[in-house]
C-alpha positions in Angstrom: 6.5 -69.7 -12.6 4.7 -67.3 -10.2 5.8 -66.8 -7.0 3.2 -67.8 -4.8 3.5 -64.9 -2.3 3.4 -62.4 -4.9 0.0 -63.8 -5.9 -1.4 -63.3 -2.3 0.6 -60.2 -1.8 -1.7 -58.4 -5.2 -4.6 -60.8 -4.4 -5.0 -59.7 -0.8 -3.7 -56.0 -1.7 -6.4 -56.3 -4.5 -9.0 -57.5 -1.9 -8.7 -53.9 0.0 -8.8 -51.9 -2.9 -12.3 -53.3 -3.4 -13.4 -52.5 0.1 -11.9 -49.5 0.1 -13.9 -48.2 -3.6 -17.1 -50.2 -2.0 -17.3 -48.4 1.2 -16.2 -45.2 -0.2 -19.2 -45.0 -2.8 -21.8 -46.1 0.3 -20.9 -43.4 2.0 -21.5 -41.2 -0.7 -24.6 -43.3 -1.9 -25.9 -42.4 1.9 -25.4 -38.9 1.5 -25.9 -38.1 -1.7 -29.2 -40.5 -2.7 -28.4 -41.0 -6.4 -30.3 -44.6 -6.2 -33.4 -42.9 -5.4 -33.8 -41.1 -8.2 -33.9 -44.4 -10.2 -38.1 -45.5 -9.8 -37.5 -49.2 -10.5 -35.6 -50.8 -7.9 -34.0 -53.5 -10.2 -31.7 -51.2 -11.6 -30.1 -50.6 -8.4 -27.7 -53.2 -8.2 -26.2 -52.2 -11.9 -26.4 -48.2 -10.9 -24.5 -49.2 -7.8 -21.9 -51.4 -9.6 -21.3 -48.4 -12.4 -20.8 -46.0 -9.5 -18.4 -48.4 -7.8 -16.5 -48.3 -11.2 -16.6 -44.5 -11.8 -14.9 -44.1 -8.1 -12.0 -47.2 -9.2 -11.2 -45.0 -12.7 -11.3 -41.6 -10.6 -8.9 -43.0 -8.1 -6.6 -44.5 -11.0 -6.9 -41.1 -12.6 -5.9 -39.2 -9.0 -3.3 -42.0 -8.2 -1.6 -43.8 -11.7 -0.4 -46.4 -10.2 -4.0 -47.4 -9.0 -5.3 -48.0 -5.5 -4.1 -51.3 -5.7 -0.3 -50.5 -5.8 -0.9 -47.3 -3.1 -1.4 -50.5 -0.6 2.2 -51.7 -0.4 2.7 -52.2 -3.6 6.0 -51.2 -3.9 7.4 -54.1 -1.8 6.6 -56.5 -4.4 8.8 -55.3 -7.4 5.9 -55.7 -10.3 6.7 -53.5 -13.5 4.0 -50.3 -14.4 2.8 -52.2 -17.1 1.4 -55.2 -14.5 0.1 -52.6 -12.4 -1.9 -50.9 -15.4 -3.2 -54.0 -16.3 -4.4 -54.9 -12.8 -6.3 -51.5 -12.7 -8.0 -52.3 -15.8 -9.0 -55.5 -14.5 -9.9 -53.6 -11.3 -12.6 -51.5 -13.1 -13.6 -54.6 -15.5 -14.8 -56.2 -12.2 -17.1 -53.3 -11.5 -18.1 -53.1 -15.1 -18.8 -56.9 -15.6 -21.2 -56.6 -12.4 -22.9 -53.8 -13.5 -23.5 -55.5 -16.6 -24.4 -58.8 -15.0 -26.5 -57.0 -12.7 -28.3 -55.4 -15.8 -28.8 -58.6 -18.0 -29.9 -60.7 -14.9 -32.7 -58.2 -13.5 -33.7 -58.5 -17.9 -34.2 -62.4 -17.9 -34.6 -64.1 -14.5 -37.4 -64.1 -13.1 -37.5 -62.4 -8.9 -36.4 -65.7 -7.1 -33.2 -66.2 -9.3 -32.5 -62.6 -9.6 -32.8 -62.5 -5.5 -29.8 -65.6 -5.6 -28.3 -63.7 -8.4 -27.5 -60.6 -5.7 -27.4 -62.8 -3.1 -24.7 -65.5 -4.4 -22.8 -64.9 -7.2 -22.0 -61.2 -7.1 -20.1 -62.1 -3.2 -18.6 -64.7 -5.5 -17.4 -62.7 -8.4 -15.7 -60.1 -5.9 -14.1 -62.7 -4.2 -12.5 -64.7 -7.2 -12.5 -62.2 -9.8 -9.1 -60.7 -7.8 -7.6 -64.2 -7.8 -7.8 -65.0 -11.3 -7.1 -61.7 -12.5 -4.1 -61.5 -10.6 -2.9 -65.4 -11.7 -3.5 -64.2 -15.2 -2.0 -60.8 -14.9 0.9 -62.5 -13.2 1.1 -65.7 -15.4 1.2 -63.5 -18.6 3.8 -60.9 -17.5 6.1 -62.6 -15.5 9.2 -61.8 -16.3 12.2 -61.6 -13.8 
């Protein structure tokens, strides 16, 4: 059984790590105009989203134990092996929009695609960490 305040001590610690890789790659976005370079605006979102992911795998390359640990994670006991597995789900999440992002600008149409970016990528980073962590944690738990 997972302890419930371990769950919302990586979900919440998760939540942060996203915010922290997001903002960091609009900054750079801002000064260095990569997206502009693409002419087809539909391909922005999935160019974004694969940028987002190259900044989560440089900082698990620079840190090991991922961003996600760097934020208190200590305090919470987890073994390296959960932590690994949270930073590849951590970097799925990018990837998984990015291909989203790519197959939904392919086959809905400009209204749907507009709810697509609107809707359900704001939902994906929002419960993506929740389950990921309850699966990580349900499958690993061992105390």
């Amino acid at each position: 059984m997972i302890e419930r305040s371990t769950l919302w001590g990586v979900y919440w610690r998760y939540l942060i790590a996203v915010a922290i890789v997001f903002f960091t790659v609009v900054v750079v976005a801002v000064q260095l105009p990569f997206l502009s370079l693409i002419e087809n605006s539909r391909f922005h979102p999935m160019a974004f989203w694969l940028m987002v992911m190259s900044f989560a795998l440089l900082f698990t390359l620079v840190a090991p134990p991922g961003v996600i640990r760097l934020l208190f994670g200590y305090r919470l006991n987890l073994s390296p092996q959960i932590w690994r597995q949270l930073n590849f789900s951590f970097v799925g999440l990018f990837l998984l929009l990015a291909l989203m992002g790519l197959l939904a600008q392919g086959i809905l149409n400009t209204s749907l695609w507009g709810y697509y970016k609107l809707y359900l990528q704001p939902l994906a980073l929002v419960t993506w960490p929740l389950v990921a962590s309850w699966r990580v944690l349900s499958r690993n738990w061992a105390f």
